[in-house]
C-alpha positions in Angstrom: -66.7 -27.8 -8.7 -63.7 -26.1 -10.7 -64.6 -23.7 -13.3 -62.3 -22.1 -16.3 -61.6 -18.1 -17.0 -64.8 -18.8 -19.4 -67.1 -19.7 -17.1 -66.9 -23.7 -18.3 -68.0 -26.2 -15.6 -64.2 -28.1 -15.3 -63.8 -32.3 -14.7 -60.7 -32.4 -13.3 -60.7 -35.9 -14.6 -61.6 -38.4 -17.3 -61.3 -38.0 -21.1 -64.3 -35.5 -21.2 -61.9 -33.2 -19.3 -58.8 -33.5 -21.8 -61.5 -32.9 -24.6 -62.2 -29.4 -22.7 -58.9 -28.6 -22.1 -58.1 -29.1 -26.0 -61.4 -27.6 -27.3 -62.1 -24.7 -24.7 -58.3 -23.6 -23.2 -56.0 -24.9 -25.9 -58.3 -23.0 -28.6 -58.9 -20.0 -26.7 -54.6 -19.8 -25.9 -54.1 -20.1 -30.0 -56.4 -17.5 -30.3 -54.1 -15.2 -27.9 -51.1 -16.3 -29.7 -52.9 -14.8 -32.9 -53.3 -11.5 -31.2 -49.9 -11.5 -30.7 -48.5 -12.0 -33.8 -50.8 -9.5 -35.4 -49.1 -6.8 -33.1 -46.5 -4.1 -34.3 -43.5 -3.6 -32.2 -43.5 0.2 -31.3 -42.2 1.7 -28.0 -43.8 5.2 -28.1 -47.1 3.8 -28.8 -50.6 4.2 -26.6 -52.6 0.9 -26.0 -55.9 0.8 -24.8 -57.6 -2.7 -23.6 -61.2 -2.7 -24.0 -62.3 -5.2 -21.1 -59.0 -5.4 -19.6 -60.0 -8.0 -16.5 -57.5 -8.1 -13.7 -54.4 -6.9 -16.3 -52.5 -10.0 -16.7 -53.1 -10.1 -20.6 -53.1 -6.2 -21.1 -49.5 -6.4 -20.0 -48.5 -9.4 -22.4 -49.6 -7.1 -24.9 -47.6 -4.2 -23.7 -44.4 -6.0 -23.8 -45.5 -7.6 -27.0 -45.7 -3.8 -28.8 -42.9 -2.7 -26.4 -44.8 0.3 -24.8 -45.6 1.0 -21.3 -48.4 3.5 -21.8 -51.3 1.6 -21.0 -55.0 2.3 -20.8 -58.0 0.1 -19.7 -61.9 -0.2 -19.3 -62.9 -2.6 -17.2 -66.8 -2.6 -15.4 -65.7 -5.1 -12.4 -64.3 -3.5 -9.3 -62.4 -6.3 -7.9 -60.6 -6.9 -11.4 -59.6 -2.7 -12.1 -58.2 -2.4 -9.0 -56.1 -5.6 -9.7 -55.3 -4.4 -13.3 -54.5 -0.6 -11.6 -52.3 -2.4 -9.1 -50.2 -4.0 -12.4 -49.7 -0.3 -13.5 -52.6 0.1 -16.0 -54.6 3.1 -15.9 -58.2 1.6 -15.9 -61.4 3.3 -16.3 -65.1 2.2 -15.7 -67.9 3.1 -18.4 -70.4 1.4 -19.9 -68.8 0.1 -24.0 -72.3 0.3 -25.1 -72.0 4.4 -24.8 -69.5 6.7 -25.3 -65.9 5.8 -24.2 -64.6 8.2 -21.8 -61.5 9.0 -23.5 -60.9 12.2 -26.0 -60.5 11.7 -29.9 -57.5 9.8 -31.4 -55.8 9.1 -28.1 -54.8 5.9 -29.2 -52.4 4.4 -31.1 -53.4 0.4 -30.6 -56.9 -0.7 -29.2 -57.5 -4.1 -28.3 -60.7 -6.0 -27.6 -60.6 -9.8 -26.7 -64.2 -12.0 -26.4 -66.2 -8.3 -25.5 -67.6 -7.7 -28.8 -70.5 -10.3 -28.4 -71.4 -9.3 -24.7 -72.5 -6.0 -26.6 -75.9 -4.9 -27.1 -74.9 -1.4 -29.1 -72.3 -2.6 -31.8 -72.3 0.4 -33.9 -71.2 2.8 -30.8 -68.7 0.0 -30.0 -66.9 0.2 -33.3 -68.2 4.1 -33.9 -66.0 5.0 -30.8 -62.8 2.7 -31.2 -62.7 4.3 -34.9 -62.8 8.1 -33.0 -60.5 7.5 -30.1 -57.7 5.8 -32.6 -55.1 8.1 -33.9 -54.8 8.1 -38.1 -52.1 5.3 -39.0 -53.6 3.2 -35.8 -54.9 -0.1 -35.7 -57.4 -2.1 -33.8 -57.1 -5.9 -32.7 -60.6 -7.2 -32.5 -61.1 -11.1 -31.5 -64.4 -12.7 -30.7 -66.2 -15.8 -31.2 -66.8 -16.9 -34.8 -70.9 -17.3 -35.9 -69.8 -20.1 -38.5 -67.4 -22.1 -37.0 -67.6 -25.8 -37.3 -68.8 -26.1 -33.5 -71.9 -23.4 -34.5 -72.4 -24.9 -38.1 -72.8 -28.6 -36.7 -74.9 -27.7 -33.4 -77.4 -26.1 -36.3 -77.6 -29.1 -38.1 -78.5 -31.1 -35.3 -81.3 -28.8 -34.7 -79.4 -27.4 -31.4 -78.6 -23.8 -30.7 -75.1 -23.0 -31.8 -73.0 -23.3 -28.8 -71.2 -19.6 -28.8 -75.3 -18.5 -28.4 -76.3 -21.3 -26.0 -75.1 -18.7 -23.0 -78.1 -16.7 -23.4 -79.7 -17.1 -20.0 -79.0 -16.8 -16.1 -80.4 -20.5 -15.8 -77.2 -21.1 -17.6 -77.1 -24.0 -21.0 -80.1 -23.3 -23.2 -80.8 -24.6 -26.5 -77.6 -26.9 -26.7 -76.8 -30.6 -24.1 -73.8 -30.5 -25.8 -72.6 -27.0 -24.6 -69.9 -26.9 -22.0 -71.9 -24.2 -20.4 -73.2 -25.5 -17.1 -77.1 -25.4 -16.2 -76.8 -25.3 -12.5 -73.2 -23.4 -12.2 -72.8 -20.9 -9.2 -69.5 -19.9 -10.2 -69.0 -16.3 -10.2 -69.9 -15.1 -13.6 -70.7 -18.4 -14.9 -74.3 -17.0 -15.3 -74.3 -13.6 -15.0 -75.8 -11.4 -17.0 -72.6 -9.8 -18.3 -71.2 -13.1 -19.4 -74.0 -14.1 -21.9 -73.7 -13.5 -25.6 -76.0 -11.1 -27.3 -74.7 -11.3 -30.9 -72.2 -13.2 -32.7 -70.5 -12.7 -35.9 -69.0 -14.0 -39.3 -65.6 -12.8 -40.4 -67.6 -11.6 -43.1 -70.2 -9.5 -41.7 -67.3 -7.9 -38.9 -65.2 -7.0 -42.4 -68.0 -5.1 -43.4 -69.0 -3.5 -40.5 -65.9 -2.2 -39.9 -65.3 -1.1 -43.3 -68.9 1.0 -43.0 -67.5 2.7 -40.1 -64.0 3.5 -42.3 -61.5 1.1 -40.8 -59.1 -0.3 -44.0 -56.5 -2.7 -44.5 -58.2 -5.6 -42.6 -56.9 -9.0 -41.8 -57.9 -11.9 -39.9 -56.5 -15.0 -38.4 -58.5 -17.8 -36.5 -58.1 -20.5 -34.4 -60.1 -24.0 -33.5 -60.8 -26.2 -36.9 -63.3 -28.9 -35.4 -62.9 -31.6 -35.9 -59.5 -31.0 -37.7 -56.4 -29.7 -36.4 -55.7 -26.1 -35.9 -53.8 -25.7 -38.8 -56.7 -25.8 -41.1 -58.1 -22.5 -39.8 -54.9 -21.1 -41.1 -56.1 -22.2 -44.6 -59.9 -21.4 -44.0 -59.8 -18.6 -41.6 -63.6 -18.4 -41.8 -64.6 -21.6 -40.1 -62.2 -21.0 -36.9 -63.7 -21.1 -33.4 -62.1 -17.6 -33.0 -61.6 -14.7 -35.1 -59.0 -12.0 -34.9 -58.8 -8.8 -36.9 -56.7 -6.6 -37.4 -58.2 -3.1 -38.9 -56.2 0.2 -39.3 -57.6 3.7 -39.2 -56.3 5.5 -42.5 -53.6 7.9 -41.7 -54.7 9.7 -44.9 -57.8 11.6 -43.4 -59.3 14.8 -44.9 
């Protein structure tokens, strides 16, 4: 059995796997192209990747902004010493306590699909606020609580599917969730791969703003069943969520 970089069971044939490759890869790589376009070309800035994996998208993101100062956090050994072998300087800490770094080290901190592993999401957002400089932003994507796939699955009386990932025995809650039952792909059901909280664009907006974060914008991606381009006209109902939140440079 072939398994994506989500931990989705693959069919490498038939139409069930063409739907998966448009809902689950082809969402998920609009949702980086978002990211992208929401970042600032500046050479002399800092970038720090909040679950940076083996470093593959941390450097897209470095040439995107131009810089080659690069910082990650990543907890799996195998995939730091990957990312350190790309030239990233990677760190190991738990993103529930405090980050390991001093205050307003950063000029850019990203954070792709971590947010909803988290079980302390005011010391997440509490520390990216503290280690960004003043006039810095944060790029913070993550799966969307009222997308069309969620609002559906709840009125089928199923659990939404971005919170059917809550167990090791894998698919709970949802038969229509790509998330395999009986999968013994590596992370497929591990512990650190299951979703704890999920989010409206709403309820991220404001709990940013509570921890002083200004300026905030959002694009999203995955309009089911409609195409894409709808979630640029209702950015709420996207399967994915991006924001982009700045840390006033006007500070007393």
């Amino acid at each position: 059995m072939e398994y994506n970089q989500l931990g989705y069971k693959i069919e490498k044939v038939g139409i069930f796997r063409k739907i998966q490759k448009f809902w689950v890869d082809g969402i998920a790589d609009k949702n980086r192209e978002n990211i992208l376009k929401l970042l600032d070309f500046n050479q002399g800035a800092k970038l720090l990747d909040l679950g940076c994996d083996d470093g593959v998208w941390t450097q897209r993101l470095a040439e995107k902004i131009g810089t080659k100062d690069v910082y990650g956090v990543e907890m799996s050994d195998a995939r730091r010493k990957e990312a350190i072998a790309r030239g990233i300087r990677v760190k190991k800490f738990n993103l529930n306590e405090k980050f390991s770094f001093e205050d307003e080290s950063f000029d850019v901190i990203h954070s792709n699909q971590v947010i909803e592993h988290l079980s302390n999401t005011d010391n997440f957002i509490s520390e990216m606020f503290r280690v960004l400089k003043p006039g810095g932003y944060i790029i913070l994507s993550t799966v969307n609580l009222v997308g069309w796939h969620n609002i559906i699955s709840l009125i089928l009386g199923y659990q939404p599917f971005d919170l059917s990932n809550v167990s090791v025995k894998g698919n709970i809650g949802n038969p229509l969730s790509f998330w395999n039952k009986n999968s013994e792909a590596e992370g497929a059901l591990n512990k650190s791969w299951q979703h704890i909280r999920i989010f409206t664009t709403h309820a991220l907006f404001e709990f940013l703003r509570i921890y002083g974060f200004v300026n905030l914008s959002v694009k999203s991606s995955g309009y089911y069943i409609l195409p894409n381009f709808f979630s640029n006209i209702d950015p709420k109902h996207g399967h994915y969520i991006a924001i982009k939140a700045y840390k006033s440079s006007d500070l007393n």
